[in-house]
C-alpha positions in Angstrom: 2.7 3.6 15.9 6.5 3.8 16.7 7.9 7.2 18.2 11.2 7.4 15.6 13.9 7.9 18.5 16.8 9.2 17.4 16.2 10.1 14.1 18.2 13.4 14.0 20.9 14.9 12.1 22.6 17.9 14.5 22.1 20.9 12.8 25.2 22.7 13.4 25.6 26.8 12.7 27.9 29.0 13.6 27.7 31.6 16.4 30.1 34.5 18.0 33.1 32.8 19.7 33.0 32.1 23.3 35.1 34.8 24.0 33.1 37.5 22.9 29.7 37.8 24.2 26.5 39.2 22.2 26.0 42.9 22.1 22.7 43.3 23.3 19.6 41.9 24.6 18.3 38.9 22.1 15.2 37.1 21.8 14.7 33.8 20.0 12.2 31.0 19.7 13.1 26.8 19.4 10.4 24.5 18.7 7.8 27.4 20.1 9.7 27.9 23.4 10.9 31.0 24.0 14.6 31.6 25.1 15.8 35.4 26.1 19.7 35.9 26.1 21.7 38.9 27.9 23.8 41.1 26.2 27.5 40.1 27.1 26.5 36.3 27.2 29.1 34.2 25.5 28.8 30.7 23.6 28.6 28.3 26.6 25.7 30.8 28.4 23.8 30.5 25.2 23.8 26.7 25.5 23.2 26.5 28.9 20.1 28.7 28.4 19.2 26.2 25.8 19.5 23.3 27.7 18.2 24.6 31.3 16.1 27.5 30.1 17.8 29.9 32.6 17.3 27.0 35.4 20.7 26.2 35.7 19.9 24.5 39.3 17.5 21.9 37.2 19.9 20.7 34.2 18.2 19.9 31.1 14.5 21.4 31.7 15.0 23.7 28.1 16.3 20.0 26.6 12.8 18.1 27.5 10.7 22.0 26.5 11.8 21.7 22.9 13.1 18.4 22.3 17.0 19.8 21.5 20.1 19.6 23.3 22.5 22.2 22.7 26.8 22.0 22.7 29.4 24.2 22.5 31.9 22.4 20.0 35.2 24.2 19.1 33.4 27.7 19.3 30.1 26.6 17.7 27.1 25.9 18.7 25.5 22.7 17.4 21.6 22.2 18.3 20.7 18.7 17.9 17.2 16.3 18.2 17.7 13.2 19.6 14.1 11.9 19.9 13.2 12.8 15.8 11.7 15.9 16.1 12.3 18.3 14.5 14.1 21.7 14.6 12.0 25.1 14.3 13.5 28.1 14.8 12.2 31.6 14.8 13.2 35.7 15.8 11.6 36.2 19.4 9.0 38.7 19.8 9.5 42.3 20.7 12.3 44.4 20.1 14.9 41.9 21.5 13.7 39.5 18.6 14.2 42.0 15.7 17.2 39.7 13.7 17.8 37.8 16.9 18.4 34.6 15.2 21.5 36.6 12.7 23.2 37.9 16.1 23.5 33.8 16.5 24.3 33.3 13.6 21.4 31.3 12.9 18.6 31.1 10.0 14.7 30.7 10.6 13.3 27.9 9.1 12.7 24.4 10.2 15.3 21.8 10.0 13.7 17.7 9.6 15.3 15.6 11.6 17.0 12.0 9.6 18.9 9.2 10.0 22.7 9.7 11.5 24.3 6.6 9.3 22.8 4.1 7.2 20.8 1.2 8.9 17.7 -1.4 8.2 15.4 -3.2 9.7 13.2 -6.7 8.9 9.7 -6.0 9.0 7.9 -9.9 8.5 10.8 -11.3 7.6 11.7 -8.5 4.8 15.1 -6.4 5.5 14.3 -3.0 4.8 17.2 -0.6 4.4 17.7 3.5 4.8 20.2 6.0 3.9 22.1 8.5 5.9 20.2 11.6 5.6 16.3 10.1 5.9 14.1 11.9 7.3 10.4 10.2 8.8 8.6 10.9 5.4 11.7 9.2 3.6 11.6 6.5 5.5 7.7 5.8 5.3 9.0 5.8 1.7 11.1 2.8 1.6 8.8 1.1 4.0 6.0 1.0 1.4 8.3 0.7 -1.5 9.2 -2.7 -0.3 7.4 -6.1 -0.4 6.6 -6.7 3.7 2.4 -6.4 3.9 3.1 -3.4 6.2 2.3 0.5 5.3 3.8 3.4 7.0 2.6 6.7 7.5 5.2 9.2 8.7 3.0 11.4 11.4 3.9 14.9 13.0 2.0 16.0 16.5 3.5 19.3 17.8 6.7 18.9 15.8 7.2 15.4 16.9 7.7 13.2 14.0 6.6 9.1 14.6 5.6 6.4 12.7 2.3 4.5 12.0 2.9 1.2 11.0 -0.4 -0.6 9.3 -1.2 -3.7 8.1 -4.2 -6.6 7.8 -1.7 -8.9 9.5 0.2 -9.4 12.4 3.9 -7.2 12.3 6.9 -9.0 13.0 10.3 -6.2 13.3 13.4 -6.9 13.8 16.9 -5.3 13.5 19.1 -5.8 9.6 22.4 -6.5 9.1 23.3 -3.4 10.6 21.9 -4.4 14.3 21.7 -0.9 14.1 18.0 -0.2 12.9 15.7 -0.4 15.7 17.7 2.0 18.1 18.3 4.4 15.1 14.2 4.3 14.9 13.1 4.0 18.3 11.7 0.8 17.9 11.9 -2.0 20.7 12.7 -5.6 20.9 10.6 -6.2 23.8 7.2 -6.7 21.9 9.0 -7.6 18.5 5.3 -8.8 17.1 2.6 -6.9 17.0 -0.8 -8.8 16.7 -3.0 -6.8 14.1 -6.3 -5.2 15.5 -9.2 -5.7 13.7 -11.1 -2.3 13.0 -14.3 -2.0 12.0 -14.9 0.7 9.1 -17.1 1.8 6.4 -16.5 4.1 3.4 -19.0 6.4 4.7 -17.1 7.0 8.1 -13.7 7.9 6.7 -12.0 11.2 6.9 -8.8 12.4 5.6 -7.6 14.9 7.9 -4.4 13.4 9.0 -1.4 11.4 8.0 -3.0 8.8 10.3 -6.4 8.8 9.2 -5.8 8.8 5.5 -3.4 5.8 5.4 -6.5 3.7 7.4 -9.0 5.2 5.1 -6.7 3.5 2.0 -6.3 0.4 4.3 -10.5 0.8 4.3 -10.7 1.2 0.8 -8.1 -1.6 -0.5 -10.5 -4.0 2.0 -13.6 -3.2 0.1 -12.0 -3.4 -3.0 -10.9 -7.4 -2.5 -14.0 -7.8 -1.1 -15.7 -6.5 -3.8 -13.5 -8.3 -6.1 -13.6 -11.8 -4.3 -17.5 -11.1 -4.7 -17.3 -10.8 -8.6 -14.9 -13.6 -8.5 -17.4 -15.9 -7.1 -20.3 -14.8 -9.2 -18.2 -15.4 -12.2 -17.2 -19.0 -11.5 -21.2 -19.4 -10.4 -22.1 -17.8 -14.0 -19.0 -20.2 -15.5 -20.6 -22.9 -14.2 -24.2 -22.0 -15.7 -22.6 -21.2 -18.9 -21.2 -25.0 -18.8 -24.2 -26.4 -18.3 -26.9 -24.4 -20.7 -24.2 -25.6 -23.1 -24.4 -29.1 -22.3 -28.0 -29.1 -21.9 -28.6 -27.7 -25.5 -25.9 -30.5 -26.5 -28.0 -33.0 -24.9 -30.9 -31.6 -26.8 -29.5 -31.8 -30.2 -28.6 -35.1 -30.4 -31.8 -36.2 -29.0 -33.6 -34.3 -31.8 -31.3 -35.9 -34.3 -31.9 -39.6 -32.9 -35.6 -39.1 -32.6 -35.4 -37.8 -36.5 -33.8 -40.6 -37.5 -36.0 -42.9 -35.8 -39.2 -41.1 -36.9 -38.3 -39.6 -40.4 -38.1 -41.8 -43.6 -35.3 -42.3 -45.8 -36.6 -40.9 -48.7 -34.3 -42.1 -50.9 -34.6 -45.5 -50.4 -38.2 -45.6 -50.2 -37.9 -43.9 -53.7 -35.7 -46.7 -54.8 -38.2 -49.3 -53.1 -40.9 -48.1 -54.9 -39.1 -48.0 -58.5 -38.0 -51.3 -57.9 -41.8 -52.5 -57.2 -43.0 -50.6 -59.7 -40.4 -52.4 -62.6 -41.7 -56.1 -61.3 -44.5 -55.1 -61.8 -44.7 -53.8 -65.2 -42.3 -57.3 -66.0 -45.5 -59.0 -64.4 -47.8 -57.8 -66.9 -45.7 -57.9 -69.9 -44.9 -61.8 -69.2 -48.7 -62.7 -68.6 -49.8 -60.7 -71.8 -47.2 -62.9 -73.8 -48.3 -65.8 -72.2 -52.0 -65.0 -72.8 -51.0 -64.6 -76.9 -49.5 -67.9 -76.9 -52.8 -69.3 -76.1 -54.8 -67.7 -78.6 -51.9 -68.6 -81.0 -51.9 -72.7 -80.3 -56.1 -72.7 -80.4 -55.7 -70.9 -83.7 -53.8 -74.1 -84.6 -55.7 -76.8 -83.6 -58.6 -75.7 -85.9 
């Protein structure tokens, strides 16, 4: 899992001018961190509340509490997440809080961090590009829309957006075109390969509950499905093979069959012939000794 670095968009709104300060005591929240601001307090004592959280002797202590920076720029304020998390803001508690956030000019609601420009990165070779505007779900997006063996997961702890990057091989990243992609995601060249993990799982042991979780129970699932279906593949070719020889068995058998009946069986029609044939000589036979036995008689007559 990569923390997505970077990966804001300033939200920018627009607040009293510096030279006039607020009119009474107001109460907001950023990212759950409470900020309280005194009436009179102009635009650049609302940002450095913001960024020190009223330590102005430790610079940047509200900054690493919420996450956002904020800037004075040309008589507006402009919060902005440089580490991808996002922005939530909310009306403080109490009386101070009641439409705090309209005395600043500002709306509740939270604001998802994305991409500053467009960018890329190769993930196993693959370049993967972004848009200007993409926040962590969009990008976990485009990850798995393209062809690189990898799956993202766009994951949110305490506001924090990051990236889980998942895959049954090992992940190769690098920066695109742009040389712009890894910085813009908070990746690093100094590991550039990560070697895949192998995780032991079964269906039974899954859960769901997070972004996290439910992209490895997939990754479990699409596992035991190709197992599954390398198992049916090899019991086919086994029952192929079978198939093949029944078939050439019974083959075998029939024309056996067929030689032994013509060895064994006779041809009735010429034994039928065979038998007329004898039977015709035969009946010649007696005709020609009858005649000859006449003739006899017939010469004896003669002689007396």
């Amino acid at each position: 899992a990569a923390p997505a670095a970077n990966v804001g968009s300033p939200k920018t709104v627009a607040v009293t001018p510096q030279t006039t300060g607020l009119t009474s005591n107001t109460d907001i929240r950023i990212n759950g961190q409470s900020f309280s601001f005194a009436a009179g307090d102009d635009l650049d004592a609302v940002v450095n509340n913001i960024n020190n959280n009223g330590a102005p002797g430790i610079p940047g202590t509200g900054t690493a509490l919420t996450g956002v920076t904020a800037s004075n720029q040309n008589g507006r304020l402009v919060l902005s997440s440089a580490n991808g998390q996002d922005i939530k803001l909310e009306n403080g508690a109490g009386a101070n809080g009641a439409g705090a956030l309209d005395k600043l000019g500002l709306n509740a609601g939270t604001t998802k961090a994305g991409l500053k420009s467009d960018t890329s990165i190769t993930l196993n070779g693959v370049e993967v590009k972004f848009k200007k505007g993409d926040d962590m779900d969009g990008i976990a997006a485009t990850i798995n829309a393209a062809s690189t063996g990898v799956t993202a997961s766009a994951v949110s702890t305490n506001g924090a957006s990051s990236l889980s990057l998942f895959a049954d091989q090992d992940i190769t990243v690098g920066d695109g075109s742009s040389g712009t992609g890894l910085a813009a995601l908070g990746l690093t060249t100094v590991a550039p390969t990560t070697t895949a993990v192998k995780m032991e799982s079964t269906v039974s042991n899954l859960n769901i509950l997070d972004g996290k979780s439910a992209q490895q129970a997939i990754q479990v699932l699409d596992g035991a499905m190709q197992e599954l279906d390398s198992q049916r593949a090899k019991l086919g070719a086994v029952q192929n093979r079978f198939d093949s020889t029944v078939a050439n068995l019974q083959s075998i058998s029939e024309n056996s069959t067929a030689a032994r009946s013509r060895v064994q069986d006779a041809d009735f029609a010429a034994e039928t012939a065979e038998l007329s044939k004898q039977q015709t000589l035969q009946q010649a036979s007696t005709a020609i000794l009858s005649q000859a036995n006449q003739l006899s008689s017939s010469v004896l007559k003669l002689l007396q």
